[in-house]
C-alpha positions as CSV (number, residue, x, y, z in Angstrom):
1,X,122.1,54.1,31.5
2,X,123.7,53.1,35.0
3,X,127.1,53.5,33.3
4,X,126.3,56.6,31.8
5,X,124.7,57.5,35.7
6,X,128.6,56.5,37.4
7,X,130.9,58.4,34.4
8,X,128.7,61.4,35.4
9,X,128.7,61.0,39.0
10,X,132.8,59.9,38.8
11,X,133.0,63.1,36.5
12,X,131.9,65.4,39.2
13,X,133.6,64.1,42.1
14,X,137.1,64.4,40.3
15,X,136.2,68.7,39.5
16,X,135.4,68.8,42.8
17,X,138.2,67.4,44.6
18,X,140.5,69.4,41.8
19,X,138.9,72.5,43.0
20,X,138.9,71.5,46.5
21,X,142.3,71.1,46.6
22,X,143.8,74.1,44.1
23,X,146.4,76.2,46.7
24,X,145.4,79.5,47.6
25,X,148.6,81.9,47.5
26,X,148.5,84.9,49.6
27,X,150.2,87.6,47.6
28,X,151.7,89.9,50.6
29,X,152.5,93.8,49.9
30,X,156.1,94.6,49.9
31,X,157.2,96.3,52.9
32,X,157.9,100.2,52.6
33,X,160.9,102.0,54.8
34,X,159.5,105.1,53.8
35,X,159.9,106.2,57.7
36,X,163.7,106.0,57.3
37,X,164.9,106.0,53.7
38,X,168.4,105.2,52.8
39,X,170.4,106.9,50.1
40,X,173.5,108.2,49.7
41,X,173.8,112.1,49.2
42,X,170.9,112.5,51.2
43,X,171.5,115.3,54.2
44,X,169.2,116.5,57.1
45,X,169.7,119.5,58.7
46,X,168.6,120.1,63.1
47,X,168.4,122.7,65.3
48,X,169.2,121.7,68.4
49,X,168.5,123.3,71.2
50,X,170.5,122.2,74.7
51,X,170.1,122.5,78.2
52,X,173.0,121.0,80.4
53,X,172.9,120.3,84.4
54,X,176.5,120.1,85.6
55,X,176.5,118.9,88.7
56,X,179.9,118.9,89.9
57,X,180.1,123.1,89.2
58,X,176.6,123.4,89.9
59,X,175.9,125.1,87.0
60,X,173.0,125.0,83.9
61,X,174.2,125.6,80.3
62,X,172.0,126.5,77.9
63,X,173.2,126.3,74.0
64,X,171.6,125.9,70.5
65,X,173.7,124.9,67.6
66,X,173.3,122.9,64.4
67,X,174.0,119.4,63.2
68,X,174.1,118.6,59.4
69,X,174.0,114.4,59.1
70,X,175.3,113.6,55.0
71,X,174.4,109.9,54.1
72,X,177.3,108.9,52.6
73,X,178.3,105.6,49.9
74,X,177.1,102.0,51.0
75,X,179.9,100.1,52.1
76,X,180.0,97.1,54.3
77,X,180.4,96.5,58.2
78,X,182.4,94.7,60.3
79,X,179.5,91.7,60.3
80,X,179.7,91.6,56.8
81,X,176.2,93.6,56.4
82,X,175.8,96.7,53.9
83,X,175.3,99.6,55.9
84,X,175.8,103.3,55.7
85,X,177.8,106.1,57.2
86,X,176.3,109.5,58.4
87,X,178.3,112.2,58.4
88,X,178.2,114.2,61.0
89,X,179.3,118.2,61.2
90,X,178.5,121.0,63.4
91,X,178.2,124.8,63.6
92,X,177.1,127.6,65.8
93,X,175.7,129.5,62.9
94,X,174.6,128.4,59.5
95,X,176.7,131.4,57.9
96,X,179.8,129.9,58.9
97,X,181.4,126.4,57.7
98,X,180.7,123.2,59.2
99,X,183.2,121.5,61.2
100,X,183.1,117.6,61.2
101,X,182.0,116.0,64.3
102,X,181.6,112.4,64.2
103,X,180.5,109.7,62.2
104,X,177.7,107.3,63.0
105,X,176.4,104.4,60.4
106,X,173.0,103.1,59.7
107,X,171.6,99.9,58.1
108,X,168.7,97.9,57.7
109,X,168.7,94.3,58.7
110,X,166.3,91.8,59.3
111,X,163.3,94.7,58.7
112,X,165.0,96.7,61.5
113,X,166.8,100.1,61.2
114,X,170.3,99.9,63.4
115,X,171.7,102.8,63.9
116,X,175.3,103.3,66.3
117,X,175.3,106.4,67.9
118,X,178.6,107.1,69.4
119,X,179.7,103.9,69.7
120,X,176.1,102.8,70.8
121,X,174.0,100.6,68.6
122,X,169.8,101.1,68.8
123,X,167.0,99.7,66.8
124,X,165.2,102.6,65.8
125,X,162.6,101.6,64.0
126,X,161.3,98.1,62.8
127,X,159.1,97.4,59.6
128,X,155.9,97.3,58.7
129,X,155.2,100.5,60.8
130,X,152.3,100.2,62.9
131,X,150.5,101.6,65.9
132,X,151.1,100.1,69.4
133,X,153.7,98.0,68.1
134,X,156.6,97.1,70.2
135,X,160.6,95.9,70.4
136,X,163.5,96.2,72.2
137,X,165.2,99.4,71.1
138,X,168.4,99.3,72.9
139,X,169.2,95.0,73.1
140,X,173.0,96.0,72.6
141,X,173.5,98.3,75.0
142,X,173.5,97.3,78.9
143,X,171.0,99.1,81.1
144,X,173.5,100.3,83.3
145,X,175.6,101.8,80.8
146,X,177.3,105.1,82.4
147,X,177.1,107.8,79.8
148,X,179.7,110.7,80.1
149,X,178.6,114.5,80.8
150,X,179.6,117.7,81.5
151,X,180.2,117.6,85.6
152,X,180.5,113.4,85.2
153,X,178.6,110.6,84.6
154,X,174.8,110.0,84.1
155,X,172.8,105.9,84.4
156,X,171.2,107.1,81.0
157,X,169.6,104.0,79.9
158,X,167.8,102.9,83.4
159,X,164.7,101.8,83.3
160,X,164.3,101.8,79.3
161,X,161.8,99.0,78.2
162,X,160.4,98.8,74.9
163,X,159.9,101.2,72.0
164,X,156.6,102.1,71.4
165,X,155.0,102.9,67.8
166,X,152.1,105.8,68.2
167,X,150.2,107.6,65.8
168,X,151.4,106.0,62.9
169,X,150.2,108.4,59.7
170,X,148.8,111.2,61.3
171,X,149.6,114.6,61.3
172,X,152.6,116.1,63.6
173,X,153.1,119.8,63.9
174,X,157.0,121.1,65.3
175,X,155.9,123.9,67.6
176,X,159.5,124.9,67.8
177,X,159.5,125.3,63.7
178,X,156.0,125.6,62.7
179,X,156.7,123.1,60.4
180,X,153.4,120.5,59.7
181,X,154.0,116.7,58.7
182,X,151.0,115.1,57.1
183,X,152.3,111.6,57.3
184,X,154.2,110.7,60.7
185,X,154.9,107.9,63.2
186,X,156.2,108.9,66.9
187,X,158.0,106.7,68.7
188,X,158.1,106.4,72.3
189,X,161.9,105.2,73.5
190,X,161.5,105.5,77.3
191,X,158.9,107.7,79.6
192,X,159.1,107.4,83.3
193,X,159.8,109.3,86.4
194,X,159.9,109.2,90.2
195,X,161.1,111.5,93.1
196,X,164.6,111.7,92.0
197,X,165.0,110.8,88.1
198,X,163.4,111.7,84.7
199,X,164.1,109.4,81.6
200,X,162.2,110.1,78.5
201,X,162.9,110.6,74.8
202,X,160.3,110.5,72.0
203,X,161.9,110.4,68.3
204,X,159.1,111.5,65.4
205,X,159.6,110.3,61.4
206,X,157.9,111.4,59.0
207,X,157.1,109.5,55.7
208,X,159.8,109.9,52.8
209,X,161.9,112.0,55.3
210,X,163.0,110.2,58.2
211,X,163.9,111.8,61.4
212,X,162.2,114.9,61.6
213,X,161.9,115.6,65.7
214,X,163.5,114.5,69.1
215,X,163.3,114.9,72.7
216,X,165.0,113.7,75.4
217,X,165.2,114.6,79.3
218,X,167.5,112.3,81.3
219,X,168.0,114.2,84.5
220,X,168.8,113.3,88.7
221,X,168.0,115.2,91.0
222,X,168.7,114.5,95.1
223,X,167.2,118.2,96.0
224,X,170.1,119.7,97.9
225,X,170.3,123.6,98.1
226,X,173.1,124.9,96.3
227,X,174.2,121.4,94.9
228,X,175.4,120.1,98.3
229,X,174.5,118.7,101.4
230,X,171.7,116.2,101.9
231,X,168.9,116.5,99.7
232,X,165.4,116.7,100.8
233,X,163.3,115.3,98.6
234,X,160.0,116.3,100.3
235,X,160.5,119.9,99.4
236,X,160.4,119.2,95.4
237,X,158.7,116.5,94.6
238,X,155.9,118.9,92.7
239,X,158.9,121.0,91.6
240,X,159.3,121.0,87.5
241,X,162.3,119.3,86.7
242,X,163.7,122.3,84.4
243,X,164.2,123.8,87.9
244,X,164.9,120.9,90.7
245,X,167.7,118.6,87.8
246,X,171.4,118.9,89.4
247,X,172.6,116.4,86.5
248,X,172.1,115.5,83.0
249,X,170.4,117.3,79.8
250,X,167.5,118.2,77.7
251,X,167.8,118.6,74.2
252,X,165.4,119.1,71.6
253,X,166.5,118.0,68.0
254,X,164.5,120.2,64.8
255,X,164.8,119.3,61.1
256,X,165.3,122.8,59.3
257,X,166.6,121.6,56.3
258,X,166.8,118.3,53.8
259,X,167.4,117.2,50.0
């Protein structure tokens, strides 16, 4: 019976320590770039609507237009990476043919969306989505980057730290369109001000659709009368910007239109 008692006991011990020891494997959920899908064909339509500040004639110009971006085929960069190219054409009116403009390219790599934007390249979004989450959206451009403009040259990247994620799949209504997204993440690329400069731009995606809204304001102001002489900054520091900018742009950016 002692024997019997020890096969038993021995018995047990090995199920246990074979149970004890079985591997766990975590099975993890495939990550989704519904917020910016890829695919050749695919076209987006924007209204854009654009205030100008030329400072050298001291002058505001105000223009709307459109911007049709075509996904074209997948071909392969420079870095060896598959990528995308986004054809870019303009018109004043919708009625009337599309003139090409540019062409930017967009990829995915290493769960990030790159996209080069006039020669400038920007992480625009990075994957899983999720609120509050954070990166450095422009790591390939240098802060001090001079951007050209109407009237000269604008410090358009200044003070840019990291892209924020907010409101990840929530609703977003356009009040320029009306239009109401059910599903949509808001970025934050840059949001801060003082006496005499205004840097912000927000950029909103919506699920299955990609870029659906943007803003951006990246103004200077010194406060002179008349665009010349010494500015005196005292006198508009509670002015709105729309009225006290002597350089740079505002430009809202509408999807109207997609496949």
């Amino acid at each position: 019976m002692p024997n019997l008692h020890i096969k038993i006991s021995a018995c047990i011990l090995i199920l246990f320590s074979f149970f004890a020891c079985e591997r766990v494997v975590d099975t993890l959920e495939p990550i989704s770039f519904d917020y910016f899908p890829l695919e050749t064909n695919k076209f987006k339509t924007y209204k854009i609507d654009s205030t100008v500040y030329d400072e050298y004639n001291c002058s505001v110009t105000k223009t709307s237009y459109y911007i049709k971006e075509v996904t074209g085929a997948e071909g392969t960069d420079a870095e060896g990476d598959p990528y995308y190219p986004v054809y870019r054409y303009i018109t004043y009116d919708t009625a009337q043919p599309w003139a090409l403009l540019n062409i930017w390219s967009e990829k995915i790599e290493d769960n990030q969306v790159q996209r080069v934007e006039d020669n400038q390249r920007l992480i625009k979004l990075t994957f899983p989505v999720s609120n509050d989450k954070r990166w450095d959206g422009i790591p390939y451009i240098r802060r001090d980057t001079l951007v050209p403009l109407r009237g000269g040259v604008i410090d358009m990247y200044k003070d840019w730290d990291d892209f924020v994620i907010h409101s990840v799949g929530e609703t977003f209504v356009d009040t320029v369109s009306g239009t109401l997204y059910t599903d949509a993440a808001q970025i934050s690329q840059v949001d801060k001000t003082n006496n005499i400069e205004r840097r912000f731009s927000r950029e909103v995606y919506a699920k299955d659709i990609g870029l659906v809204y943007k803003e951006m304001w990246i103004l200077d102001t010194q406060c002179r009368i008349n665009c010349s002489g010494v500015g005196d900054i005292a006198t508009c520091i509670f002015t709105q910007w729309e009225d006290k900018a002597e350089k740079g742009f505002i430009i809202t950016q509408t999807l109207i239109d997609y496949n």
